[in-house]
C-alpha positions as CSV (number, residue, x, y, z in Angstrom):
1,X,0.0,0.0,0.0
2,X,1.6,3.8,-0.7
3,X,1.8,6.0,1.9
4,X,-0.1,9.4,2.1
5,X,2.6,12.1,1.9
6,X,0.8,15.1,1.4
7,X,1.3,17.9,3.7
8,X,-1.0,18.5,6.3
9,X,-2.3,21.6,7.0
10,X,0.0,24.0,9.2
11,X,-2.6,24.6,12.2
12,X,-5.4,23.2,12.3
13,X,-8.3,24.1,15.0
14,X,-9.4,20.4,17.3
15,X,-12.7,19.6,17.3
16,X,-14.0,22.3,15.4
17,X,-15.6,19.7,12.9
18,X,-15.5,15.9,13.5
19,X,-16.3,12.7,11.2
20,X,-18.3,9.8,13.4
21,X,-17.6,6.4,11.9
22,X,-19.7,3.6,13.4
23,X,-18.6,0.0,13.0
24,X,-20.6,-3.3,12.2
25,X,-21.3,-5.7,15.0
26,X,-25.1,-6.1,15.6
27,X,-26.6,-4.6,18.7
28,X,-23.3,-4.4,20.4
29,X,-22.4,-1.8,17.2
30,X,-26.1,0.1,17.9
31,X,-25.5,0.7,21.4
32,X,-21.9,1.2,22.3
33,X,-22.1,3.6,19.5
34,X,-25.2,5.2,21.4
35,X,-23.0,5.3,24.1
36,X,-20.4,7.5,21.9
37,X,-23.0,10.2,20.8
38,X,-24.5,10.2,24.3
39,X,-20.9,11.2,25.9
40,X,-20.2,13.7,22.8
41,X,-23.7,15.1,23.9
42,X,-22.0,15.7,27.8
43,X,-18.7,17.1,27.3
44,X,-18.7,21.0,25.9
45,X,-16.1,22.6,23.8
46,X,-16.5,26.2,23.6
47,X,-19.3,25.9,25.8
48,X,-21.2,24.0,23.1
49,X,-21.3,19.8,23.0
50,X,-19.0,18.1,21.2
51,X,-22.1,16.3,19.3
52,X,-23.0,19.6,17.9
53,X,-19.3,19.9,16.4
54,X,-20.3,16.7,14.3
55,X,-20.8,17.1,10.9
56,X,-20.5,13.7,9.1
57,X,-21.6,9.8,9.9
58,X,-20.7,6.8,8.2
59,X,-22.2,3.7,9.2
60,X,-22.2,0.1,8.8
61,X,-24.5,-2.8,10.1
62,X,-25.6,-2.4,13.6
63,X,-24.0,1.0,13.6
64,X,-26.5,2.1,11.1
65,X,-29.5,1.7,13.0
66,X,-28.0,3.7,15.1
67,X,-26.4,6.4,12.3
68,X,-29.9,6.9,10.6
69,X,-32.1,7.3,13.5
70,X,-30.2,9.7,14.9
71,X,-29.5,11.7,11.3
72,X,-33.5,11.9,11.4
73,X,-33.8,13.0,14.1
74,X,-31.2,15.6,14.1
75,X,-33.0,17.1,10.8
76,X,-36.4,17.9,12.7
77,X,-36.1,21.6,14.2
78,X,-37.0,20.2,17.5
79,X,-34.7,18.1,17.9
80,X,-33.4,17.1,21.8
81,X,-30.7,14.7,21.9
82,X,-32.1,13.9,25.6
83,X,-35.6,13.3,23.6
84,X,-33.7,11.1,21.2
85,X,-32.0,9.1,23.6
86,X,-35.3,8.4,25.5
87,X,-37.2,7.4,22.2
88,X,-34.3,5.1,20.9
89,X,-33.6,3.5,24.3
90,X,-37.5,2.6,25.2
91,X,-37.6,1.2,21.4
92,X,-35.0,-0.9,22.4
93,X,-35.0,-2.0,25.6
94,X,-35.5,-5.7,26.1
95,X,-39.0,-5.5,27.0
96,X,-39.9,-3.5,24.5
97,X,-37.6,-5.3,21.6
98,X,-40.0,-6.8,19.0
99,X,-37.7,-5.9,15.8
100,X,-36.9,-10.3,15.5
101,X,-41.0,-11.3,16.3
102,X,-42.0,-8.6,14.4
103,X,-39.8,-9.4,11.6
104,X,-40.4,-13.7,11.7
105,X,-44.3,-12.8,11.9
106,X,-43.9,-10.7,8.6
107,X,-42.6,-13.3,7.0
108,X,-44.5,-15.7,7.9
109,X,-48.0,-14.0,6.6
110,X,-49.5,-13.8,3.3
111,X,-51.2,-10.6,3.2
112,X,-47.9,-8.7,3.8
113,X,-46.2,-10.1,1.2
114,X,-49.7,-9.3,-1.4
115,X,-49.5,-6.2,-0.3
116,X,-45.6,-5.2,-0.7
117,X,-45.9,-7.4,-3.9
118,X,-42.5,-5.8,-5.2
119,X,-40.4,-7.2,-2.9
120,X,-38.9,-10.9,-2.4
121,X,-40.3,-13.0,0.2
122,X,-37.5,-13.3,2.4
123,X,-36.1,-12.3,5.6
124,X,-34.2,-9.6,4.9
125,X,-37.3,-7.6,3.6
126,X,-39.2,-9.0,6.4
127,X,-36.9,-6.5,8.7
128,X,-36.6,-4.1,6.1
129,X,-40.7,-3.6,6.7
130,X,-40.7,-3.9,10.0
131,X,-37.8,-0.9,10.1
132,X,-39.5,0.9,8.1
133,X,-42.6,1.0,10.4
134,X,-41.0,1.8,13.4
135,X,-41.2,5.5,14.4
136,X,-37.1,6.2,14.9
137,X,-36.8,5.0,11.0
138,X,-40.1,5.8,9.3
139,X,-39.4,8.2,6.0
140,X,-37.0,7.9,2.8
141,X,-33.8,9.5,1.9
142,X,-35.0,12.7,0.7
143,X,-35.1,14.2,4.5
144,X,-30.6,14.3,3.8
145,X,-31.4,16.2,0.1
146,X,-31.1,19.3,1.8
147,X,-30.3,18.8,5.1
148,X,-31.5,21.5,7.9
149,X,-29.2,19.9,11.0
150,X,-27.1,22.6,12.0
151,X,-24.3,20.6,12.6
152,X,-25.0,17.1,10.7
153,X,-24.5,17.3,6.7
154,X,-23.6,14.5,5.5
155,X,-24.0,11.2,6.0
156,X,-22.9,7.8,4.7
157,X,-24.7,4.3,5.0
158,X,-22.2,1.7,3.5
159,X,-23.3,-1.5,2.2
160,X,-22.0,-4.0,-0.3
161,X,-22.3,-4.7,-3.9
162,X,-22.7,-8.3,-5.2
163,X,-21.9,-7.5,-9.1
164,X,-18.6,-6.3,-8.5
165,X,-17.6,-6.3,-4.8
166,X,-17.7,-2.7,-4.3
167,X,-18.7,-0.8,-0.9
168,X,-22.4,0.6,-1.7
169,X,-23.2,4.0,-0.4
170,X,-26.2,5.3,0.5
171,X,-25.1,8.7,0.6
172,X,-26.2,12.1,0.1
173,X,-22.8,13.7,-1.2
174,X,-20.5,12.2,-3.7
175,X,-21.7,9.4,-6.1
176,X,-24.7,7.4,-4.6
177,X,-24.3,3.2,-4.6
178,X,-20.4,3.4,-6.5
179,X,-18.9,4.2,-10.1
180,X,-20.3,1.1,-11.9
181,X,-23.3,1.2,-10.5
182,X,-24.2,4.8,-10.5
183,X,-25.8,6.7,-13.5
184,X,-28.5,9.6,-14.4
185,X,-31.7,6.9,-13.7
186,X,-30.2,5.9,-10.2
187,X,-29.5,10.0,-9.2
188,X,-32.8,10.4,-10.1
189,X,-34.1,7.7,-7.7
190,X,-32.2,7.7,-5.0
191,X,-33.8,10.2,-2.9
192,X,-36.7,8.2,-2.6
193,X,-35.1,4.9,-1.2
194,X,-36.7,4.0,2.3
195,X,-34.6,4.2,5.5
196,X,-36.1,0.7,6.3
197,X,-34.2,-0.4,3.3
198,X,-31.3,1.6,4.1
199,X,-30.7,0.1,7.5
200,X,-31.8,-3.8,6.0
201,X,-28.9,-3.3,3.3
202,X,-26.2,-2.3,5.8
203,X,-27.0,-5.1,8.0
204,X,-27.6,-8.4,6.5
205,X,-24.8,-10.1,7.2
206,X,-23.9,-13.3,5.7
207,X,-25.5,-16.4,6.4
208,X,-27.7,-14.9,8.5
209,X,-29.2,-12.8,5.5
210,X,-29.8,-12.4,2.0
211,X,-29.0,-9.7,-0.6
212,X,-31.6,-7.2,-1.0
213,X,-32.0,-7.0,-5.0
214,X,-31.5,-3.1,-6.2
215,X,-33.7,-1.9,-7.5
216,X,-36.7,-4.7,-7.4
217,X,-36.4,-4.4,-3.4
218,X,-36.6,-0.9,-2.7
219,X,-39.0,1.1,-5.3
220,X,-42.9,0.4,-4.9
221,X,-44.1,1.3,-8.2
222,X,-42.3,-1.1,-10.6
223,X,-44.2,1.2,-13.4
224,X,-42.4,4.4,-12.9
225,X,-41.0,5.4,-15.5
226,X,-37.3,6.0,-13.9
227,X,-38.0,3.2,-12.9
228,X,-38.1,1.5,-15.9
229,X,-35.4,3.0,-17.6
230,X,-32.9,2.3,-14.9
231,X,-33.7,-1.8,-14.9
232,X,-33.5,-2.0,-18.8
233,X,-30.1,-1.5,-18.4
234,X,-27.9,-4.4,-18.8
235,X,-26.3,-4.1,-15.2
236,X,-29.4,-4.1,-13.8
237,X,-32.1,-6.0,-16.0
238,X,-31.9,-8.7,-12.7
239,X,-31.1,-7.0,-10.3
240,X,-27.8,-5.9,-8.2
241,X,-27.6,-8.2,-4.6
242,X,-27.1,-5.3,-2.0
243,X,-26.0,-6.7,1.7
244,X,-24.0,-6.2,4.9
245,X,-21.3,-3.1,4.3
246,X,-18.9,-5.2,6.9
247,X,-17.8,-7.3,4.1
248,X,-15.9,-4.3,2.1
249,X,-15.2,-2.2,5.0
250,X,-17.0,-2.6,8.4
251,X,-15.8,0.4,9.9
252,X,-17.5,2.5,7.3
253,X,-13.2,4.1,6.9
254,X,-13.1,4.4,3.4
255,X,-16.3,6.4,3.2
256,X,-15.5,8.7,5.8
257,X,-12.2,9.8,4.2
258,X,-13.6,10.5,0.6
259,X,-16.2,12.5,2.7
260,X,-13.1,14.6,3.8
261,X,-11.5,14.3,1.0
262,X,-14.3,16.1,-0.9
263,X,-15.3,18.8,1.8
264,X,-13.9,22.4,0.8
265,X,-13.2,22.1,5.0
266,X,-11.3,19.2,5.9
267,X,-12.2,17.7,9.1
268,X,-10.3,18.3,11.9
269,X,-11.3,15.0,14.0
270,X,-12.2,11.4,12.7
271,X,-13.7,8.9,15.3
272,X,-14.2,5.6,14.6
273,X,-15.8,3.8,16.9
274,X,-15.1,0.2,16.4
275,X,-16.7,-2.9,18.0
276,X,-14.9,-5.3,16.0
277,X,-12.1,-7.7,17.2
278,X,-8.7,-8.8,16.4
279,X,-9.3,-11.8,18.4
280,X,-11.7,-14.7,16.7
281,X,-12.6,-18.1,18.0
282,X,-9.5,-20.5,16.6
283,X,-11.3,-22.9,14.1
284,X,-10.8,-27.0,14.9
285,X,-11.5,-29.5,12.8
286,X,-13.5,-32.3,12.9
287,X,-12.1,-35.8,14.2
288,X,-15.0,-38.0,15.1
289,X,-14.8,-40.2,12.1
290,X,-16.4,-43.6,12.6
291,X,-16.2,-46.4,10.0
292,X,-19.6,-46.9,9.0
293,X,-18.5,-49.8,6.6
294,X,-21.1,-48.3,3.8
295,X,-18.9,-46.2,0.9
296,X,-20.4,-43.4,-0.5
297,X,-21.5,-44.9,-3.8
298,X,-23.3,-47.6,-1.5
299,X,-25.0,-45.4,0.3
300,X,-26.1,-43.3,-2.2
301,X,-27.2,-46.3,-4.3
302,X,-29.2,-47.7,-1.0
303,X,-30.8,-43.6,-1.1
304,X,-31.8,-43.6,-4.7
305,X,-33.2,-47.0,-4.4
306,X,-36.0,-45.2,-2.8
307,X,-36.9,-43.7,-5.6
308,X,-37.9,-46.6,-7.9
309,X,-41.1,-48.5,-8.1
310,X,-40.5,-52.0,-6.2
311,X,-42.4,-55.4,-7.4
312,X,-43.5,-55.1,-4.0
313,X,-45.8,-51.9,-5.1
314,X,-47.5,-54.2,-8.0
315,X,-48.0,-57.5,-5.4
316,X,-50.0,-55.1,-2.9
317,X,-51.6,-53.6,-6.0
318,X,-52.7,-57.3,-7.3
319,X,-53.2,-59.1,-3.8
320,X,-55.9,-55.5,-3.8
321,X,-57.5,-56.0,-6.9
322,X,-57.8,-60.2,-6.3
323,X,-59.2,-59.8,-2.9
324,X,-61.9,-57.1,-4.3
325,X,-62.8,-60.1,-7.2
326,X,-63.2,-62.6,-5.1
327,X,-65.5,-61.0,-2.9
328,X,-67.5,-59.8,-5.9
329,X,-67.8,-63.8,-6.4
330,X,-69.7,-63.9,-2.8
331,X,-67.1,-66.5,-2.0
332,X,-66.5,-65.4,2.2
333,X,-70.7,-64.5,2.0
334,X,-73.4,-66.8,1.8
335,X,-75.7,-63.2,1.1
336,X,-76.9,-64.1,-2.4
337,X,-76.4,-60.4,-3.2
338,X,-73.5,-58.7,-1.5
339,X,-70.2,-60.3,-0.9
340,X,-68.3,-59.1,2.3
341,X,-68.0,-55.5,3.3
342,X,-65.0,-56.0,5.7
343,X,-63.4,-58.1,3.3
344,X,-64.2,-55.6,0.3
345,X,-62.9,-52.3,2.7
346,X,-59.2,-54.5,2.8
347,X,-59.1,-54.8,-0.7
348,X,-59.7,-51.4,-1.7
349,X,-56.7,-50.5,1.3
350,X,-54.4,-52.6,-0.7
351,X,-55.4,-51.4,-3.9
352,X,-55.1,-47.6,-2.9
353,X,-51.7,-48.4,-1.5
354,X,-50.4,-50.2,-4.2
355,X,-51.5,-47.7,-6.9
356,X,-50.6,-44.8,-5.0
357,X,-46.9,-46.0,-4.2
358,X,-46.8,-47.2,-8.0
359,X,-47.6,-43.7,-9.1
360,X,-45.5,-42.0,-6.6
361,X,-42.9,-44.0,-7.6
362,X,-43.0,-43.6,-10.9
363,X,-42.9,-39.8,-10.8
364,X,-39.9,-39.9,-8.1
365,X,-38.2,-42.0,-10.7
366,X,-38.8,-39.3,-13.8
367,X,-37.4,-36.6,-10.8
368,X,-34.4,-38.5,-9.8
369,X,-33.2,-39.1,-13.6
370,X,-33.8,-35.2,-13.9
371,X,-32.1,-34.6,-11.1
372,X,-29.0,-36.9,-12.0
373,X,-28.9,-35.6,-15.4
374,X,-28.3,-32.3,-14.0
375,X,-25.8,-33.1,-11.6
376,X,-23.9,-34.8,-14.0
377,X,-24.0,-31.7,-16.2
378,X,-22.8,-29.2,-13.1
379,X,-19.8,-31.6,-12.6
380,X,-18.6,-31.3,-16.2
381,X,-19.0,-27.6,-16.2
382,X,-17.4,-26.9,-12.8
383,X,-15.0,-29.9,-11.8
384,X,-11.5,-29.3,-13.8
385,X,-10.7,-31.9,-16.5
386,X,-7.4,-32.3,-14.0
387,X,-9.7,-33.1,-10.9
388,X,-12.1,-35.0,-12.0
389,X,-10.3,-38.8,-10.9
390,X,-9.3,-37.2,-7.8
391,X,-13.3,-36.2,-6.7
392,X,-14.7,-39.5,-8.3
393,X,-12.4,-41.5,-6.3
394,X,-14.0,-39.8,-3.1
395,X,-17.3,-42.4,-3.8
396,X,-15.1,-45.5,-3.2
397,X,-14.5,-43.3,1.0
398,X,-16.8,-44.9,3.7
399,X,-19.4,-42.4,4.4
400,X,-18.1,-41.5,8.0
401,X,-14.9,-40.0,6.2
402,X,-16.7,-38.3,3.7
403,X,-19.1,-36.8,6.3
404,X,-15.7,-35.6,8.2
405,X,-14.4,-34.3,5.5
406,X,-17.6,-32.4,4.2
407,X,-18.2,-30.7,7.8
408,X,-14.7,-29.5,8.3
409,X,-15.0,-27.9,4.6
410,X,-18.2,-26.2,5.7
411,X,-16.9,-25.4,9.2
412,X,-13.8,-23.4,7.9
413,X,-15.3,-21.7,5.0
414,X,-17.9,-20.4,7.0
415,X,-15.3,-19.1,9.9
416,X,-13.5,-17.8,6.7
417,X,-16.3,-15.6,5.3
418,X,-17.4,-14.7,8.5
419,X,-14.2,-14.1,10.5
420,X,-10.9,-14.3,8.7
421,X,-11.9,-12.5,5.6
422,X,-13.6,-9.7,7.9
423,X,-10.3,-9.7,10.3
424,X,-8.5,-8.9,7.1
425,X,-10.3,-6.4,5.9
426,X,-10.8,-4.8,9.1
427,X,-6.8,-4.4,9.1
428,X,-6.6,-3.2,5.6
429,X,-9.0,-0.4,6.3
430,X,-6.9,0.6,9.2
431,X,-3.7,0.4,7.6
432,X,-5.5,3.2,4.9
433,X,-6.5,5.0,8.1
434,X,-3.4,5.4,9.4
435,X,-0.7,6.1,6.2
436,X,-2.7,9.3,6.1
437,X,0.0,11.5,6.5
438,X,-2.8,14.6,5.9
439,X,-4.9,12.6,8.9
440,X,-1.8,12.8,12.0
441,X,-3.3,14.2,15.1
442,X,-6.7,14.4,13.4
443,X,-8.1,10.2,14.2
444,X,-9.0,8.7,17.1
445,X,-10.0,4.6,17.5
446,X,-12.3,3.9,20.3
447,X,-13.0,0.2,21.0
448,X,-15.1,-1.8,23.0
449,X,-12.8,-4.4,24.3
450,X,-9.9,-1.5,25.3
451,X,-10.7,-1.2,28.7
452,X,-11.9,-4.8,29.5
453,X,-8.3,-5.6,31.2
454,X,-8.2,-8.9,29.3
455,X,-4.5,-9.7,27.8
456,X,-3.6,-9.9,24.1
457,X,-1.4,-11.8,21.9
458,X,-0.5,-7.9,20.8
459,X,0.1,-6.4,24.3
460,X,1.8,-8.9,26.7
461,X,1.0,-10.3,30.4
462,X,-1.4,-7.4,30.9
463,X,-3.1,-4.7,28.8
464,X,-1.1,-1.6,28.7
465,X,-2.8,2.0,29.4
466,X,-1.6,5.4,29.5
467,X,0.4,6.6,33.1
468,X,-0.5,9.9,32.9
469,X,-4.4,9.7,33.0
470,X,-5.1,8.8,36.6
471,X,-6.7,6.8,38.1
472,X,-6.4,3.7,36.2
473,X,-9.0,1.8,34.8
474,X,-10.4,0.7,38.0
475,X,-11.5,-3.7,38.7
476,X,-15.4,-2.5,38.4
477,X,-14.7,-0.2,34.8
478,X,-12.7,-3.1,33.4
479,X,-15.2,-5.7,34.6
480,X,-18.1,-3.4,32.7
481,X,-16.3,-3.0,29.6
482,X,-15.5,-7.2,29.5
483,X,-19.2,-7.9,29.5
484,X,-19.8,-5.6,27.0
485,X,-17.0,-6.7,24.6
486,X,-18.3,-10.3,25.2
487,X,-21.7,-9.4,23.7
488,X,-22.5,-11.5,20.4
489,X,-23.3,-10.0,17.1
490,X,-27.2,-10.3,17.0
491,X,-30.3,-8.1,15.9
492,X,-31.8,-9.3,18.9
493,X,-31.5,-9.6,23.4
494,X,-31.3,-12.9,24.3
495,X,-32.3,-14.1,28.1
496,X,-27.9,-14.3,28.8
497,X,-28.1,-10.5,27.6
498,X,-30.7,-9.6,29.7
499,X,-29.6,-11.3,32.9
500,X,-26.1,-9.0,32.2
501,X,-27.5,-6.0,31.2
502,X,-25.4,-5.7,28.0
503,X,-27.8,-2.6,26.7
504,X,-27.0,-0.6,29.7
505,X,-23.3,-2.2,29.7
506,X,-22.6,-1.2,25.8
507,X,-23.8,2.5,26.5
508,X,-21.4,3.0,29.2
509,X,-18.4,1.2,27.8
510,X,-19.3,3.3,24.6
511,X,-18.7,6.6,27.4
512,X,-16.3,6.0,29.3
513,X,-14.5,4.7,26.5
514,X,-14.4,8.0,24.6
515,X,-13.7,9.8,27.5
516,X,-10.1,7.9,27.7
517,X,-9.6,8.3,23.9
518,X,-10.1,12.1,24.2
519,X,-7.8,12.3,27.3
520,X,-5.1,10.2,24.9
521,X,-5.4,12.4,22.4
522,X,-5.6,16.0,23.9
523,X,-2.0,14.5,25.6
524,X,-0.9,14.0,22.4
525,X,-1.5,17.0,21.0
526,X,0.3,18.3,23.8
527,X,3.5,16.7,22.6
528,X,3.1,18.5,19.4
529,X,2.2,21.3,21.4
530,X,5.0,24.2,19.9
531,X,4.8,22.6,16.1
532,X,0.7,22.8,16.0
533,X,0.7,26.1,16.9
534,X,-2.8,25.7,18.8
535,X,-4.4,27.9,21.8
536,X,-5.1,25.0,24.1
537,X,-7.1,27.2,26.1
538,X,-10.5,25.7,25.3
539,X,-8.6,22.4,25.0
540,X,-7.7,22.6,28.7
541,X,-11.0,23.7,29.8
542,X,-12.5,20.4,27.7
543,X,-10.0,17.9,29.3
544,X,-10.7,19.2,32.9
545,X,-14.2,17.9,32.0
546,X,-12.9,14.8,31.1
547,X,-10.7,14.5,34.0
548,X,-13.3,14.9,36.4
549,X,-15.9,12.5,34.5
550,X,-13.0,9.8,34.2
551,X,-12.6,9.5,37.9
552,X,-16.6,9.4,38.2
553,X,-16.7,6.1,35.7
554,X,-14.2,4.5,37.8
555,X,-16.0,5.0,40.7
556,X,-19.3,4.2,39.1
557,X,-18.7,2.9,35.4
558,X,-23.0,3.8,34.8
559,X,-23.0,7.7,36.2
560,X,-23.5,9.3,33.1
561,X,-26.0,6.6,31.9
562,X,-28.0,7.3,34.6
563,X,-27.8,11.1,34.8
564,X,-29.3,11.1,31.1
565,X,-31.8,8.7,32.6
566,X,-33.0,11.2,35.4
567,X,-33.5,14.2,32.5
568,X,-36.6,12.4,31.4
């Protein structure tokens, strides 16, 4: 990768406009990340909150939901962060939390799917409707056309592209979706895309979702005429799969530095807030193989031979239909007009069974050769001419080692997709982060797992933190910030979440979190203090504030939490 050389600007004025970037991850994303905006809300620089010195998001997954509810809300003239926070949290809280029933019960019923027609009947749109009719993310995409926030201008909703691997933007600045995918018919639709759709696109992850197809999935009136003229274009005649932004970038980086790049003021603070991991559960393979004596070609034989009609079929079918004639011959009756009805009632059995399993296996039969046939033809076209001994060999295996060998091949590519490839990318991203020579003493990283106190393969015996901001991370912050770094990646509380209080958890780690970040960084600065050529008179009156609030989270890691509580 080349290094950024250009020359940074020769002062530069902190905090004076700041760039939010919130990371994939689920809940744990949404609400440490609430946690961020609610501690930019507390601290004051210049005698104003920092959140008010915010002028562009960029969000991925989890973060979204987060990202675009509070972007609408920031764009109503009555906005109260202290109303927002109330609104969001109550939506959310675990005895409230119906986005995963609400979702599964969408899906599962008819009449939604008649009436949203346009869309695929999958799970994916199943939350993208339920999103959409939830008060913090009714509307489209045309409230960020001309946005009224007074701080807030642009955001950034990243998602990926299935047709050529590209982050996806939803953004209001710069080229909406990305270069091969962006022309005059999508500019002219964009505007009108649902939030709902928004936040579904960002967060589908893999395996747990589907693409959402652009633009069949997100426009109700298939008749437009923009409409129209945008699908009979070759690149999107069927459709472009739109899912999770994690898989390009989940820290929503590369967005949030063209944002900069492109802003006639360059920000003087990016913040990604990251709830992502270095560390991933090691991957073992499978070594439970049993000798089940059967190869695979027997067992698949002894399967397809299921499929066939048996002689036993047409015995049933004739033992029926002799049983039937003899009774008509009054042979088990001495009734001069009627044979027996018992006798007649057994016959007919026999003859239902054995024309109904002669039938059935006739057509299963037809289906299997079909199915075959097409196997056969998906080997030729995808097994190399060089392989082809190699895999047919593997039906001669006993079916134990083939079943080994099958799950460990489905076990690692799935912790590939879903960990490895992610862990990679998530370095990559950073590595772009920080060769920005143009970006020194502009970034901070805040993540969840910083102050848990739990060792790394990176940092030694013991986690190491910063001996000139005192106290240290106290037994009770550290113990706070483990459980929320421990919470899984779901759209959803589960009873283990509940009994820890990981909502409550995430918020505060997300504060007190920030509030050591900013201390880090005003230090920093300080080193620099004589070549930045900055008055660090409003800079010392912010870091009192974070001085004082530090110790107050190490004595109670929730104080802030519950202070916003108690304002509503």
């Amino acid at each position: 990768m080349s290094e950024d050389h250009s020359s940074p600007e020769s002062t530069f004025i902190p905090f004076e406009n700041i760039g939010l970037c919130f990371s994939g991850g689920g809940y744990r994303a949404t609400f440490y990340s609430l946690g961020i905006l609610s501690y930019l809300n507390k601290v004051k620089f210049k005698e104003k909150p920092l959140l008010e010195y915010v002028e562009a998001l960029s969000s991925v997954s989890g973060g979204t939901l987060l990202a675009v509810a509070y972007a609408k809300s920031a764009q109503d003239a009555k906005h109260s962060f202290t109303d927002f926070f109330k609104v969001f949290y109550q939506t959310f809280e675990p005895k409230n939390d119906k986005l995963l029933d609400t979702a599964i019960k969408k899906l599962e019923d008819d009449t939604v799917w008649k009436n949203n027609a346009y869309k695929t009947r999958s799970l994916i749109n199943a939350f993208a409707l339920t999103y959409a009719e939830m008060e913090v993310f009714k509307g489209d995409f045309s409230m960020f056309e001309q946005p009224v926030s007074k701080h807030l201008k642009q955001v950034c909703y990243n998602a990926t592209d299935f047709s050529f691997g590209l982050t996806y933007r939803f953004q209001n600045t710069g080229v909406f979706g990305n270069s091969p995918l962006s022309n005059t018919s999508v500019e002219k639709l964009k505007f009108k895309v649902q939030l709902g759709d928004i936040i579904a696109s960002s967060s589908c992850f893999p395996l747990g979702f589907e693409p959402l197809q652009f633009p069949d999935d997100y426009f109700k009136d298939h008749n437009a005429t923009d409409y129209k003229a945008l699908k009979s274009l070759d690149r999107f005649i069927d459709g472009v799969g739109i899912m999770d932004g994690g898989i390009a970038d989940n820290q929503g980086i590369g967005s949030m530095i063209r944002i900069n790049e492109r802003m006639k003021n360059a920000l003087s603070l990016i913040i990604v807030n990251d709830v992502g991991s270095f560390k991933m559960v090691p991957w073992h393979q499978d070594n439970s193989f049993e000798k089940k004596g059967v190869s695979l070609k027997q067992f698949v034989a002894k399967a397809l031979a299921y499929f066939r009609i048996k002689p036993l079929y047409w015995i049933l079918l004739a033992i029926g239909v002799l049983i039937v004639a003899i009774n008509s011959m009054k042979i088990f009756n001495s009734c001069d007009d009627c044979g027996s009805p018992a006798i007649y009632i057994i016959g007919s059995i026999l003859i239902g069974i054995g024309l109904t399993l002669t039938i059935l296996g006739g057509f299963a039969s037809v289906i299997m050769k079909f199915f075959k046939g097409k196997m056969a033809s998906l080997f030729k076209k995808n097994v190399p001419e060089p392989l082809v001994d190699d895999i047919l060999s593997f039906k001669k295996l006993d079916i134990g080692l083939v079943q080994q060998m099958l799950t460990n091949r489905l076990t690692s590519a799935v912790k590939m997709i879903n960990d490895v490839f992610l862990k990679q990318m998530r370095r990559l991203n950073y590595d772009l982060f920080y060769s920005k020579y143009s970006l020194n003493n502009k970034r901070i990283t805040t993540t969840v797992y910083k102050l848990n106190g739990q060792k790394t393969p990176y940092s030694g015996a013991s986690p190491s933190y910063n001996k000139d901001i005192k106290p240290a991370p106290s037994k009770l912050l550290m113990s706070v910030g483990l459980t929320a770094s421990e919470t899984p990646t779901t759209l959803w509380w589960d009873k283990k979440d509940i009994a820890k209080n990981r909502m409550d958890t995430l918020i505060a780690c997300g504060q007190f979190t920030l509030c050591y970040e900013l201390m880090e960084y005003i230090l920093e600065l300080k080193k620099s203090k004589d070549d930045l050529k900055i008055d660090f008179t409003e800079i010392d009156t912010l870091y009192e504030q974070l001085k004082k609030d530090w110790k107050a989270f190490n004595k109670d890691p929730f104080f802030a939490l519950e202070e916003l509580k108690n304002k509503y």
